[in-house]
LOKETI-140529 format. One record per residue: residue number from 1; residue in one letter; x, y, z of N, C-alpha, C in turn. Coordinates in steps of 0.2 Angstrom, whole numbers, plus 2048, in hexadecimal, padded with zeros to 3 digits. Layout:
// residues N
k|r|n.u|n.v|n.w|ca.u|ca.v|ca.w|c.u|c.v|c.w
NUM|a|X|Y|Z|X|Y|Z|X|Y|Z
...
This chain:
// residues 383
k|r|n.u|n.v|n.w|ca.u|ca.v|ca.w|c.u|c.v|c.w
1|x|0D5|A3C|4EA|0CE|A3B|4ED|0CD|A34|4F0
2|x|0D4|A31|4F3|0D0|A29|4F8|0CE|A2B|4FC
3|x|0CD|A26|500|0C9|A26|506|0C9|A2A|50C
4|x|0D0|A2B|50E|0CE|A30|512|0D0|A36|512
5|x|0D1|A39|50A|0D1|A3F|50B|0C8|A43|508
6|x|0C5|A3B|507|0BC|A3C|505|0BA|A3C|50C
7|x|0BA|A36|512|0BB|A38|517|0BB|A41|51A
8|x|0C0|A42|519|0BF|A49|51C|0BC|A4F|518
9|x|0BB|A4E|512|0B7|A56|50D|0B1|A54|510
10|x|0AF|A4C|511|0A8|A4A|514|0A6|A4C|51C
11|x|0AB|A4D|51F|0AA|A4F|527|0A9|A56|528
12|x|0AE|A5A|522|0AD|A63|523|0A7|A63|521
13|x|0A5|A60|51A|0A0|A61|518|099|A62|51D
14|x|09A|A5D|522|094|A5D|526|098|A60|52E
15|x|09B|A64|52C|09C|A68|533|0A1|A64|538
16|x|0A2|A5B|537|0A5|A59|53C|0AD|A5A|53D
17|x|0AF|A5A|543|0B7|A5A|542|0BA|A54|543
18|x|0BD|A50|53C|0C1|A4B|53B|0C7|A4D|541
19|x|0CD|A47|544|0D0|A48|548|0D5|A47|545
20|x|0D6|A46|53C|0DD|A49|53C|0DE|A4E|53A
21|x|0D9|A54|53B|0D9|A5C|53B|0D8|A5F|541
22|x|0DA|A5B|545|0DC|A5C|54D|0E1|A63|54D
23|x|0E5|A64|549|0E9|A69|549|0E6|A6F|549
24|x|0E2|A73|544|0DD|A76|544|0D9|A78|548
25|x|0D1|A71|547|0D1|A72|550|0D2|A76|555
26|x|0D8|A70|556|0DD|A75|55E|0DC|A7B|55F
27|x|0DF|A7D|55A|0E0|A85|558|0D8|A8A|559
28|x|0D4|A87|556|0CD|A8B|552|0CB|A8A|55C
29|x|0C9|A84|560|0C7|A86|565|0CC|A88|56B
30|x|0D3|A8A|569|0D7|A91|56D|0D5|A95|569
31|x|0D0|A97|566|0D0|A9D|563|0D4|AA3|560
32|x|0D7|A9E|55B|0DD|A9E|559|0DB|A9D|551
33|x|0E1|A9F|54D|0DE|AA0|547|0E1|A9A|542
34|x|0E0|A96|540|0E1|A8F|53D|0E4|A90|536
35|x|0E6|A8C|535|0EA|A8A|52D|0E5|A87|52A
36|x|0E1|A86|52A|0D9|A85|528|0D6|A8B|528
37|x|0D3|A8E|52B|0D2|A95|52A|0D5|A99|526
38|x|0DC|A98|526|0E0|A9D|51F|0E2|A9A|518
39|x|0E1|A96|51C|0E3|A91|512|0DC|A8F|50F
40|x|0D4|A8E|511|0CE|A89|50F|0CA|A8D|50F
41|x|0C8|A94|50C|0C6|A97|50B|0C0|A93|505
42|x|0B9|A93|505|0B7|A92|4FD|0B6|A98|4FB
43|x|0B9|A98|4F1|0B8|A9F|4ED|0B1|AA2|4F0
44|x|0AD|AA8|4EE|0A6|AA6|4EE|0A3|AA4|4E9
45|x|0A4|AA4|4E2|0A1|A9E|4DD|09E|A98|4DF
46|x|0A1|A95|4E5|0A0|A90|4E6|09D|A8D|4EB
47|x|09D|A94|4EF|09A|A92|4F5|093|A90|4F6
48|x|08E|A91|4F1|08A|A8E|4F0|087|A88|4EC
49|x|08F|A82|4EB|08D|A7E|4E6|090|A79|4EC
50|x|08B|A74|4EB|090|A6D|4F0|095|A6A|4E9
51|x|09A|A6B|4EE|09E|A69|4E9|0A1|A61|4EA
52|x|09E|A5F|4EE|09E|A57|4EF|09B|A54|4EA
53|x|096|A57|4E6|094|A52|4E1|096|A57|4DA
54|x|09A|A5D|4DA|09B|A60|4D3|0A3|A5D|4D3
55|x|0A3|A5D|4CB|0AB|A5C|4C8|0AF|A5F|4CC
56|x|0AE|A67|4CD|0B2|A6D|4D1|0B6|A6A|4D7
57|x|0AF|A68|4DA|0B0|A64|4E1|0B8|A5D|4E1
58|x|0B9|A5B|4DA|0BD|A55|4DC|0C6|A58|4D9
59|x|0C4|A5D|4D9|0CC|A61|4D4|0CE|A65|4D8
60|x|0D5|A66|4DB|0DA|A68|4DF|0DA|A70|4DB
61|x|0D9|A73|4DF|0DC|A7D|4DE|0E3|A7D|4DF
62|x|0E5|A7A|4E4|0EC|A7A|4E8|0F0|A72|4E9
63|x|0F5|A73|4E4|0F9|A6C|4E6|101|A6E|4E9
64|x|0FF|A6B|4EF|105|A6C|4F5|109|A63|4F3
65|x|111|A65|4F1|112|A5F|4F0|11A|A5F|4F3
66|x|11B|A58|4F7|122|A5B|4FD|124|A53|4FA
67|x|12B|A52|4FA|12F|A4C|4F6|132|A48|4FB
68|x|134|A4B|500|139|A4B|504|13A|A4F|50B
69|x|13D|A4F|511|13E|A53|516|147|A56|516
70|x|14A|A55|50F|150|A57|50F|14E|A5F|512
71|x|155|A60|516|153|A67|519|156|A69|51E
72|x|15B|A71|51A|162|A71|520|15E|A75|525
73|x|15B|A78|528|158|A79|52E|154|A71|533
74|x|155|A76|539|14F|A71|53D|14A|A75|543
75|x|147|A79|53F|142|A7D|544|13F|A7A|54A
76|x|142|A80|54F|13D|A7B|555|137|A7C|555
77|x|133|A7E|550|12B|A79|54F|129|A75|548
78|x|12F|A73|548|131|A6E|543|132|A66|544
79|x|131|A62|540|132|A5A|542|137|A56|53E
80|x|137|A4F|541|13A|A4A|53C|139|A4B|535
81|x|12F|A4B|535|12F|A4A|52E|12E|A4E|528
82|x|130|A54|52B|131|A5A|527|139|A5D|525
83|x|13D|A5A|52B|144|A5C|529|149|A55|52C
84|x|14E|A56|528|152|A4C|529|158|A4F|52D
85|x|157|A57|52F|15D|A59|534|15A|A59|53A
86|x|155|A58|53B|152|A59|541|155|A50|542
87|x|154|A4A|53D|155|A46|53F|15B|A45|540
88|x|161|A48|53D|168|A47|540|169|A4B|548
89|x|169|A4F|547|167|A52|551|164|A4B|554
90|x|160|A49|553|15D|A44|558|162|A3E|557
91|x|165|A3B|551|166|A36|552|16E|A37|554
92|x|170|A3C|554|176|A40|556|179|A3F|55E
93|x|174|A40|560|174|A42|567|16E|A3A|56B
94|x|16D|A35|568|16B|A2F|56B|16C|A2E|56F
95|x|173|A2F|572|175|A2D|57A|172|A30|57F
96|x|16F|A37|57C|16B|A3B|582|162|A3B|581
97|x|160|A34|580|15A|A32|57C|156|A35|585
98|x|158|A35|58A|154|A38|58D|153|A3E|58F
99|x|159|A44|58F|157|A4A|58C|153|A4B|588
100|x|156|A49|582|14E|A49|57B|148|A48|57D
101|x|146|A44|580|140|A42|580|13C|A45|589
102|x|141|A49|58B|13E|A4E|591|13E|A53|590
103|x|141|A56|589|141|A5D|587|13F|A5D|57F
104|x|13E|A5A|57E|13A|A58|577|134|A54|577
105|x|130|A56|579|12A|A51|57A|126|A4F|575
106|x|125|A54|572|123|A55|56B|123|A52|565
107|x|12C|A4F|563|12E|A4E|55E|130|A46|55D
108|x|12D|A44|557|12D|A40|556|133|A3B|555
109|x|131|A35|554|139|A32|553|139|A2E|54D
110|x|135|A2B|54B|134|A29|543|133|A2C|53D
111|x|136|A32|53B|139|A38|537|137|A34|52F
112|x|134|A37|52B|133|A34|526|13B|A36|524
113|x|13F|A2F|521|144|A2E|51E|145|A32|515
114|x|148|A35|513|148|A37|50B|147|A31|507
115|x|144|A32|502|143|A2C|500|145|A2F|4F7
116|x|149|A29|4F7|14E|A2A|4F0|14D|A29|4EA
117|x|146|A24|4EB|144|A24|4E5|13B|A22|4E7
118|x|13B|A2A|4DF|135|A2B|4E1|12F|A2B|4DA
119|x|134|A26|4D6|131|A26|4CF|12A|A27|4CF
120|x|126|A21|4D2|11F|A1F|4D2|11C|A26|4D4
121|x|11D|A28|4DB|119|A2D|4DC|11B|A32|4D9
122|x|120|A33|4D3|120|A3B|4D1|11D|A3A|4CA
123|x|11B|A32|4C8|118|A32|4C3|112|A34|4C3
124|x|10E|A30|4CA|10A|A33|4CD|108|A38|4CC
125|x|109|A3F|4CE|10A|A45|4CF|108|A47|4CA
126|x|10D|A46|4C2|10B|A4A|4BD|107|A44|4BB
127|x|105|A41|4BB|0FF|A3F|4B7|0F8|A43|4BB
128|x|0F7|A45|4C1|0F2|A46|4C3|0F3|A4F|4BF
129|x|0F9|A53|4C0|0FA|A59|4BD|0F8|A59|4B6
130|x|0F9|A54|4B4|0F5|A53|4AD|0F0|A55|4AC
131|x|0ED|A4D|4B0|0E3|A4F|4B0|0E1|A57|4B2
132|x|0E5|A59|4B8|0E3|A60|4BA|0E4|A65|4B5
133|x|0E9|A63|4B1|0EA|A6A|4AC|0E3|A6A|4A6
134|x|0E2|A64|4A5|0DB|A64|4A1|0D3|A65|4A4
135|x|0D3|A64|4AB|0CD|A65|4AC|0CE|A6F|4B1
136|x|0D2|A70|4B6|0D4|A75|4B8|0D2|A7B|4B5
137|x|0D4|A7B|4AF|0D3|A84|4AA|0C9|A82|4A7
138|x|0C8|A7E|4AA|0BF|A80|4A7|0BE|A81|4AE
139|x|0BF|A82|4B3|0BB|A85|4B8|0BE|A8A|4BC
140|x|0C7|A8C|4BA|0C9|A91|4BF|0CE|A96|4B9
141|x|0D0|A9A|4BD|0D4|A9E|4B8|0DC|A9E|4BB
142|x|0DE|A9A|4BF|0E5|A98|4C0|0E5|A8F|4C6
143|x|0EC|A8E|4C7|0EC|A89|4CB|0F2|A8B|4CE
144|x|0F3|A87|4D3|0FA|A87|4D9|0FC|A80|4D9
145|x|101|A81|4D9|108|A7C|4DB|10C|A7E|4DF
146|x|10D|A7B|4E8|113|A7B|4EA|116|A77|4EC
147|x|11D|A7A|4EA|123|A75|4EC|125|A76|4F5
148|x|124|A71|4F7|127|A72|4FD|12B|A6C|502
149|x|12D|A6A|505|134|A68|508|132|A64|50E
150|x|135|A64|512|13D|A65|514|13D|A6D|510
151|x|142|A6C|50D|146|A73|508|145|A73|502
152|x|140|A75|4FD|140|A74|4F7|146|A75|4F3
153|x|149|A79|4F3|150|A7A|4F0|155|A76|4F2
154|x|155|A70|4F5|15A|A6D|4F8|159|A65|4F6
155|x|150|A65|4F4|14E|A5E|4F1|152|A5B|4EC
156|x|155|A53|4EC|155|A52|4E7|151|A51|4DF
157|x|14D|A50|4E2|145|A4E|4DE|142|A55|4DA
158|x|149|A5A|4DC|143|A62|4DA|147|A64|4D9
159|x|150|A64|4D8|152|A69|4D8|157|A65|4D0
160|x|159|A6A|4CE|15D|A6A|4C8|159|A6C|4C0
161|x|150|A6E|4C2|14E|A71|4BD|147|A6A|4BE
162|x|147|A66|4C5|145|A5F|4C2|13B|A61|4C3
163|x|13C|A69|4C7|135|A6C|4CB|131|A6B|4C2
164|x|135|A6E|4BE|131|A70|4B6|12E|A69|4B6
165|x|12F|A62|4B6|12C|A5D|4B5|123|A5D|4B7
166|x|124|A61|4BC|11C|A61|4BE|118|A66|4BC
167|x|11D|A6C|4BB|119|A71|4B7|117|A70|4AF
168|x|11D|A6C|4AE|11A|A6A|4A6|115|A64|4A5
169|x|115|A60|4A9|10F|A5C|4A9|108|A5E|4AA
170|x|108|A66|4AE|102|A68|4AF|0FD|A6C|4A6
171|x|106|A6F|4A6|104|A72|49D|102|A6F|499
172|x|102|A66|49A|104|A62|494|0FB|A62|490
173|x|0F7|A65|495|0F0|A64|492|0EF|A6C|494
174|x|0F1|A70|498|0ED|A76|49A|0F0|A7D|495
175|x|0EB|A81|492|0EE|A87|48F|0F2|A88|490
176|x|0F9|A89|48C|0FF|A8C|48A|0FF|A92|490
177|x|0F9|A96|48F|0FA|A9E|493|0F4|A9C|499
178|x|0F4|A97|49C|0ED|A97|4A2|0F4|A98|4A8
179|x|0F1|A9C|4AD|0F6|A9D|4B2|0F7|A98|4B7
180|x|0FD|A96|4B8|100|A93|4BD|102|A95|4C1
181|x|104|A92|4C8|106|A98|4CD|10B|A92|4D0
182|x|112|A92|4D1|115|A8E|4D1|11A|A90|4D9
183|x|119|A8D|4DD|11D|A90|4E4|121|A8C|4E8
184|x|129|A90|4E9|12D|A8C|4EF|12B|A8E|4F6
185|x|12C|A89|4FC|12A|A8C|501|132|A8A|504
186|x|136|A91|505|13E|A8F|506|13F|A91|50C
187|x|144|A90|50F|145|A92|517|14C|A98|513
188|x|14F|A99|50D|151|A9F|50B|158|A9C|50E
189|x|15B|A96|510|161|A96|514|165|A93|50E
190|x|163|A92|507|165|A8C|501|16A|A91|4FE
191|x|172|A8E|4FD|17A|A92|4FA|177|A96|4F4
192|x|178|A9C|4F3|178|AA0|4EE|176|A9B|4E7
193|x|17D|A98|4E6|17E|A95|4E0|178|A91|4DE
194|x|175|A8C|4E1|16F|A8A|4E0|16B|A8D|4E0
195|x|168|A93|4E3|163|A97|4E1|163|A99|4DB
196|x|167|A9B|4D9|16B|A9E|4D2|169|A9B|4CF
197|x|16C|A93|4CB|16A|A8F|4C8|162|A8E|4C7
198|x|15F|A8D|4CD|158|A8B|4CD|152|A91|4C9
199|x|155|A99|4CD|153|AA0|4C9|152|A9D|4C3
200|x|157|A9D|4BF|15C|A9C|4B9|157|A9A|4B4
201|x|156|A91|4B8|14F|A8D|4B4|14A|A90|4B4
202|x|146|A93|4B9|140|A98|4B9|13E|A9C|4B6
203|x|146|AA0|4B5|143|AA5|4AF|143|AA3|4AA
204|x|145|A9D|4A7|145|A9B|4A0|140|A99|49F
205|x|13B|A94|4A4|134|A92|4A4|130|A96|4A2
206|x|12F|A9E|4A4|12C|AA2|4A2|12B|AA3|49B
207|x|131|AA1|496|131|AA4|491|12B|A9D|48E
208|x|129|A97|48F|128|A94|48F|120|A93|492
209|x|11E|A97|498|117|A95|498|117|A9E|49B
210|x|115|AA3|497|115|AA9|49A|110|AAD|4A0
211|x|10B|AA8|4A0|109|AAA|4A6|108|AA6|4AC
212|x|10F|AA2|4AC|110|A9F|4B2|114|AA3|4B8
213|x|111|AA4|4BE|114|AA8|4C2|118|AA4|4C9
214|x|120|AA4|4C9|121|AA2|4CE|121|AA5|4D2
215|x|121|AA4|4D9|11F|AA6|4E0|125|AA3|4E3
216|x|127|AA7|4E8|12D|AA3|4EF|129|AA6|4F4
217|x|129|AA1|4F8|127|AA2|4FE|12B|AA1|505
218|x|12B|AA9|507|131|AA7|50B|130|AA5|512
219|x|132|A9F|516|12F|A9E|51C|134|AA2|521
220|x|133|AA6|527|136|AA8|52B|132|AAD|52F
221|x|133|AAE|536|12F|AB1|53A|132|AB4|541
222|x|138|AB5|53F|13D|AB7|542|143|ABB|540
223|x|147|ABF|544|14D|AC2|541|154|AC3|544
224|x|15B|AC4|53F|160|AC2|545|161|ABC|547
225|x|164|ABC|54B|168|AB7|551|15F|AB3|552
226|x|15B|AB7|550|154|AB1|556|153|AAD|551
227|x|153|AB0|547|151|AAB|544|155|AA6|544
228|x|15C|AA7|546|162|AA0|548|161|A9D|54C
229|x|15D|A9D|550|15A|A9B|558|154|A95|555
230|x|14E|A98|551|149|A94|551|149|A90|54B
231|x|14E|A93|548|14F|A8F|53F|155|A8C|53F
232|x|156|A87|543|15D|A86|544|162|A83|540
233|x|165|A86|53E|16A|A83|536|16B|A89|532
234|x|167|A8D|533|163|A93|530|16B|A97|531
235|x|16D|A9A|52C|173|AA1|52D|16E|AA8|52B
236|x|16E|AAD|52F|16B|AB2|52F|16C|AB6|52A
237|x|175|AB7|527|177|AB9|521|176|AB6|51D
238|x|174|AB1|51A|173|AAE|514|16B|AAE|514
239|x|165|AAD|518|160|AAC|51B|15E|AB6|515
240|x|163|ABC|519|160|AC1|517|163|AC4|50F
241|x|168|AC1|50C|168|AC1|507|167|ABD|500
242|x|164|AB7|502|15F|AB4|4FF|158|AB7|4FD
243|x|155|AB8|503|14E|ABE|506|14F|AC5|501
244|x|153|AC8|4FF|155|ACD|4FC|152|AC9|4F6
245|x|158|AC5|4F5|159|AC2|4EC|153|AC2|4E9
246|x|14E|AC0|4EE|147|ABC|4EB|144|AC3|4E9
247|x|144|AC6|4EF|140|ACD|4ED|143|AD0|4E7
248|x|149|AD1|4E8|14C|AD5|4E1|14B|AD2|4D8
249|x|148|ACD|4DA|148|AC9|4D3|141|ACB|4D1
250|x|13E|ACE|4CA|137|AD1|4C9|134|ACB|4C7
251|x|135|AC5|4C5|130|ABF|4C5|12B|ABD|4CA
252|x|130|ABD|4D0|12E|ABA|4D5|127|ABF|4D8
253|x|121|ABB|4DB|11D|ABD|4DF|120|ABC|4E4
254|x|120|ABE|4EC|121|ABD|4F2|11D|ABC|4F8
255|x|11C|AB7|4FB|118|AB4|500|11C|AB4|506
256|x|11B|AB7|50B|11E|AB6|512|11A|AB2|518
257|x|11D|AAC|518|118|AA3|51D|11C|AA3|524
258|x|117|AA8|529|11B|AA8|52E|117|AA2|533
259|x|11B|AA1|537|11A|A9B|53D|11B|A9E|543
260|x|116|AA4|545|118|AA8|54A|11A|AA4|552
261|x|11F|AA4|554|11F|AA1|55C|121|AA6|560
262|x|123|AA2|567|123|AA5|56B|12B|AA8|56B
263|x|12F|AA6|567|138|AAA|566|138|AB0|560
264|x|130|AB0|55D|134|AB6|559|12F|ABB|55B
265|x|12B|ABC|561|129|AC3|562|12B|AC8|564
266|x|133|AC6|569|137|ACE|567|13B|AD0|563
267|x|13B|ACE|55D|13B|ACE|558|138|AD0|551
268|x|131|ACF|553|12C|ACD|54C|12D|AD5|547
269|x|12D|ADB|54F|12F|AE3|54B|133|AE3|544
270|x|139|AE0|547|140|AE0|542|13F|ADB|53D
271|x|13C|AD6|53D|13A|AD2|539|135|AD8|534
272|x|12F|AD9|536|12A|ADC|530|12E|AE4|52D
273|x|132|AE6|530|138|AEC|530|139|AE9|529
274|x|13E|AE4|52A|142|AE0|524|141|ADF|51E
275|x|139|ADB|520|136|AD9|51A|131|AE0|514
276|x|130|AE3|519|12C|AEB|517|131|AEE|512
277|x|138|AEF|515|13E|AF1|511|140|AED|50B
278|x|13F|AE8|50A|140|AE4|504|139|AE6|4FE
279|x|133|AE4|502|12E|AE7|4FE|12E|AED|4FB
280|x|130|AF1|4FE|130|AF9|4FE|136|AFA|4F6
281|x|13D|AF8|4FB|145|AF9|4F3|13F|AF4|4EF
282|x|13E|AF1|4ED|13D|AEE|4E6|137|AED|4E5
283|x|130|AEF|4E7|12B|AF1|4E6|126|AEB|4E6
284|x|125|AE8|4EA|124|AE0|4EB|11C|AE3|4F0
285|x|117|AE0|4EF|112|ADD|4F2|112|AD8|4F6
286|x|114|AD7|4FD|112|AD5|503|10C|ACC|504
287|x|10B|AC8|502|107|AC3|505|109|AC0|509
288|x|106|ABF|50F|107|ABD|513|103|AB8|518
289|x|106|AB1|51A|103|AAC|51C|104|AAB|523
290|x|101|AAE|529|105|AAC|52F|0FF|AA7|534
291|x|102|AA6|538|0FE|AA2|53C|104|AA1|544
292|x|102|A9F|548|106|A9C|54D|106|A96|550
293|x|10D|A95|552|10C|A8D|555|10B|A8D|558
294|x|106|A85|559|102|A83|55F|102|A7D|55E
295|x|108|A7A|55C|10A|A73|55E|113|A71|55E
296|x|115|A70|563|114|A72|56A|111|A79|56E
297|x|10B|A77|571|108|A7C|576|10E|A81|579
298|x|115|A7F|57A|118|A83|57E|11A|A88|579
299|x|11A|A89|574|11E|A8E|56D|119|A93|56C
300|x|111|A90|56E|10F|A98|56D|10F|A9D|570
301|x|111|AA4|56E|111|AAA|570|10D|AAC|577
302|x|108|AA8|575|103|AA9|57D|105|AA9|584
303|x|10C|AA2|583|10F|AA1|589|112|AA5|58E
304|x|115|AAB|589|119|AB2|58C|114|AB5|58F
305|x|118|AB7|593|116|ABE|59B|111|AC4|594
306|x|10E|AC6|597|109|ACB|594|10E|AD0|592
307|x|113|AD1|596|116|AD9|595|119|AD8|58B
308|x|11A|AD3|58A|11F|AD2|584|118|AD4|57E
309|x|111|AD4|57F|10D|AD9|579|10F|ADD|576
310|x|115|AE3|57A|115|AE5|579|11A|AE7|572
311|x|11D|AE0|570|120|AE0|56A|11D|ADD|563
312|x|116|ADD|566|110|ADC|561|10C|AE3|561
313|x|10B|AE7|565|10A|AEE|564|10F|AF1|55D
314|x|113|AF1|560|117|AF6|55B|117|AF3|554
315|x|117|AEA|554|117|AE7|54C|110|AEB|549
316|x|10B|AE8|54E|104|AEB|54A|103|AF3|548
317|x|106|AF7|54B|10B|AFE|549|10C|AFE|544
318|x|112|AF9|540|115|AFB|53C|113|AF7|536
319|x|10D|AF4|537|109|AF0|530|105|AF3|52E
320|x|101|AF9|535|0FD|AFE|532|101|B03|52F
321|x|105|B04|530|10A|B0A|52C|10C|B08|526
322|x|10D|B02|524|110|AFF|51D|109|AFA|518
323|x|101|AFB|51A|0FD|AFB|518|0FF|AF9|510
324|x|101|AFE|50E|101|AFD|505|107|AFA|504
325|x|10B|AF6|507|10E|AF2|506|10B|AEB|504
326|x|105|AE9|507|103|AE1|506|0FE|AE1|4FF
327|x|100|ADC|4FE|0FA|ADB|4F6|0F4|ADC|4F6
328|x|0F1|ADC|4FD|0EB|ADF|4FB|0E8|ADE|503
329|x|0E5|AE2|505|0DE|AE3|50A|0DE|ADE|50E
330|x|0DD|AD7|50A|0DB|AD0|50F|0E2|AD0|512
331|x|0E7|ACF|50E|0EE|ACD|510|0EF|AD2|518
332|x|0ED|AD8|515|0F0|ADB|51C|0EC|ADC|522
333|x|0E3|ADD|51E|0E1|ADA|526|0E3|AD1|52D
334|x|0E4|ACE|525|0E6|AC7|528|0EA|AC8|52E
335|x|0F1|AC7|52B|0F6|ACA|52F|0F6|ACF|536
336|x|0F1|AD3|534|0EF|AD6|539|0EC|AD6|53F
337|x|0E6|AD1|53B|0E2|ACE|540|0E6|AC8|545
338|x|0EC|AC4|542|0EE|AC0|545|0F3|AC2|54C
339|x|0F4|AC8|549|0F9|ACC|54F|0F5|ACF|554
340|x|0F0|AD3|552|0EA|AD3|558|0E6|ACE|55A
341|x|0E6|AC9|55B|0E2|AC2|55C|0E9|AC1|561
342|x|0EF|AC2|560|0F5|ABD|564|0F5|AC3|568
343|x|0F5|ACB|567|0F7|ACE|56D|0F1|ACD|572
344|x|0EC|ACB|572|0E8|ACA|573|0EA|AC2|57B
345|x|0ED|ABF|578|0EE|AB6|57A|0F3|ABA|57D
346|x|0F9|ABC|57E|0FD|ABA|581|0FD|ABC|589
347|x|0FF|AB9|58D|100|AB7|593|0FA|AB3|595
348|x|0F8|AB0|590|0F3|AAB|592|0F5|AA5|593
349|x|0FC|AA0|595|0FB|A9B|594|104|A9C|595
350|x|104|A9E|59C|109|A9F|59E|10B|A99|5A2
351|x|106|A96|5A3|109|A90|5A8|10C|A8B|5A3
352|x|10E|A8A|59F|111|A87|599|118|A88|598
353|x|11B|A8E|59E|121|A91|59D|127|A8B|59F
354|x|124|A86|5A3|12B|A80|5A4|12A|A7D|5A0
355|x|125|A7D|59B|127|A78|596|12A|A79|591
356|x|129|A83|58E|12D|A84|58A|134|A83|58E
357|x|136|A86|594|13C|A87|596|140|A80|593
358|x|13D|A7B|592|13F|A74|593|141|A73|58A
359|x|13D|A76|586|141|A7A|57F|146|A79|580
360|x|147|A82|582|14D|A87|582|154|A82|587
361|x|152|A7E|58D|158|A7B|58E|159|A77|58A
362|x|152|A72|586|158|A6E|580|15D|A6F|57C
363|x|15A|A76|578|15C|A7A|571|165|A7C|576
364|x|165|A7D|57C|16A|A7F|57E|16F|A7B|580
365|x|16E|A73|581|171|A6F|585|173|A6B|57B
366|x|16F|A6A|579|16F|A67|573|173|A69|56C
367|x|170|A70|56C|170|A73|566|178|A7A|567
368|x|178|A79|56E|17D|A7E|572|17B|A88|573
369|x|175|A87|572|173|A8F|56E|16C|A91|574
370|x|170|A95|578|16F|A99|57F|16B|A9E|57D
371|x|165|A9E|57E|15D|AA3|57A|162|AAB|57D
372|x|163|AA9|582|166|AB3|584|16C|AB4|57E
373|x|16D|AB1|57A|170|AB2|574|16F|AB5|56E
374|x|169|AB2|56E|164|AB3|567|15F|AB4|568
375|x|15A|AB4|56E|156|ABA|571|154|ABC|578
376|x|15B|AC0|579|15C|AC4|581|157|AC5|584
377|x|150|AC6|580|14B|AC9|584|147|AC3|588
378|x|149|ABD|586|147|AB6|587|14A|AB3|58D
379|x|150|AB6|58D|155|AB2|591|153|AB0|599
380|x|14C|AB4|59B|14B|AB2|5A1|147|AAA|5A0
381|x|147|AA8|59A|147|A9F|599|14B|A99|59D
382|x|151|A9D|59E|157|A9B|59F|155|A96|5A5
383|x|153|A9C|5AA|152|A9B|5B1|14F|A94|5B4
């Protein structure tokens, strides 16, 4: 609660839009559907209390906590300081610092560095999961924890069992049985054997706080050769038997956080195909967090010729078909609404096409990897 995150509860509060939710924003006036919008819902309990001046008001529902940008992918709507591969490519290729900076406009060049030690702030962290464990269970009947990245499976700060530090801080004052929801947000590209290990400690936690529920969250919005295109680093074989492992394991809840752009629309069918089939063999509930990018302007799906809706038709098909697959009602009108809302957009915002093209020739000249490879249907990019 410093200053300028009082600052902003103080600007929503009164309707203004602070400019470092510029992001949003942008989005909500292309009438587009925000990450604000999906994530900042108030309960209704609440809705009628200012919670600016209630206790409620100063205690966190959702702790989003990221350590580091270690992370074998470098999605191309991804950054420095999300991923430290994305800063090897750049600093890799330095001699063609003006390619980069004609064909990457976007991307930043002061990447937050890993940083190796992070005593202070992780003490930080459980002390405040502390106070939350003690005041939290009088006003809710669960809370959220997520671990997120770079790659959380790949952090040093979080991997080897060191995630439980923060879960058992949060227990050290909250009911033994008060529900915790504990979640990775993985790109599913992490070697077997570390998964394994990590499982391992998971399920022994359970025996230990029983109604702790973890969750994996799996980022991806593509399929095939495209998801190796836009997730770069990304192996597809490893990528879909990972994908399996989570669903097949009955602990886990599953959450699918897609970043819809403009390379995985002819594909998105095969994509919800996939994930429907996983759902389905092992009896899994479906939630789902999707949005699209719209930073860089050029990756939105919008920018495609009109004719390619058509592979937004046939998805919206096959979600209405697999209806009783999602957890519930909201989950699948969301996702529904987000895919009607974009067939909606596309070919609006065609004149943007040279600047993706100017993408696709970096990713080709840089990364060596020709879109009519990994998505044929695109390759008129090329030109």
């Amino acid at each position: 609660n410093n200053e300028f995150i009082s600052k902003i509860r103080r600007d929503l509060h009164k309707k203004e839009n602070n400019s470092d939710c510029d992001y949003c924003w942008k989005a909500e006036k292309n009438n587009l559907i925000s990450w604000r919008q999906l994530e900042g819902q108030v309960p209704d309990k609440w809705k009628n209390v200012n919670l600016l001046e209630h206790e409620r008001g100063t205690l966190f529902q959702f702790l989003k906590l990221t350590f580091d940008n270690v992370c074998d992918s470098a999605c191309v709507y991804c950054n420095t300081n999300n991923s430290n591969t994305w800063i090897k490519e750049i600093s890799k290729n330095s001699d063609q610092r003006k390619l980069l900076n004609e064909n990457v406009p976007y991307r930043g060049w002061n990447g937050r560095e890993p940083n190796e030690d992070l005593t202070k702030s992780a003490n930080t962290v459980k002390n405040l999961l502390r106070y939350l464990g003690s005041k939290i269970p009088l006003y809710e009947d669960y809370f959220n924890i997520a671990f997120l990245g770079g790659e959380p499976f790949l952090s040093p700060h979080l991997t080897d069992g060191k995630f439980m530090e923060y879960i058992n801080a949060f227990y050290e004052h909250a009911p033994k049985d008060f529900s915790l929801i504990y979640e990775f947000n993985t790109n599913c590209n992490t070697p077997k054997k570390l998964i394994d290990k990590q499982i391992k400690l998971i399920e022994e936690s359970r025996l230990k706080y029983k109604n702790a529920k973890p969750k994996i969250v799996i980022s991806g919005e593509a399929y095939g050769p495209a998801l190796e295109y836009v997730r770069y680093g990304t192996k597809w074989k490893r990528y879909k038997e990972n994908v399996e492992l989570y669903f097949s394991n009955p602990i886990f809840q599953i959450n699918l956080n897609m970043a819809i752009n403009v390379f995985s629309i002819p594909n998105l069918f095969e994509y919800f195909t996939f994930m429907f089939h996983n759902a389905s063999t092992y009896n899994k509930k479906l939630r789902v967090t999707a949005g699209c990018v719209n930073r860089p302007d050029a990756l939105h799906p919008n920018v495609l010729p009109e004719r390619f809706s058509k592979y937004i038709d046939i998805t919206i098909n096959l979600i209405n078909d697999n209806q009783h697959l999602f957890f519930d009602d909201t989950q699948y009108s969301a996702i529904k609404n987000v895919l009607t809302n974009l067939h909606q957009e596309i070919g609006s915002a065609t004149d943007l096409t040279p600047q993706l093209k100017n993408y696709v020739k970096y990713f080709k000249i840089v990364r060596n990897m020709d879109i009519a490879n990994y998505v044929p249907e695109l390759h008129f990019l090329n030109d």
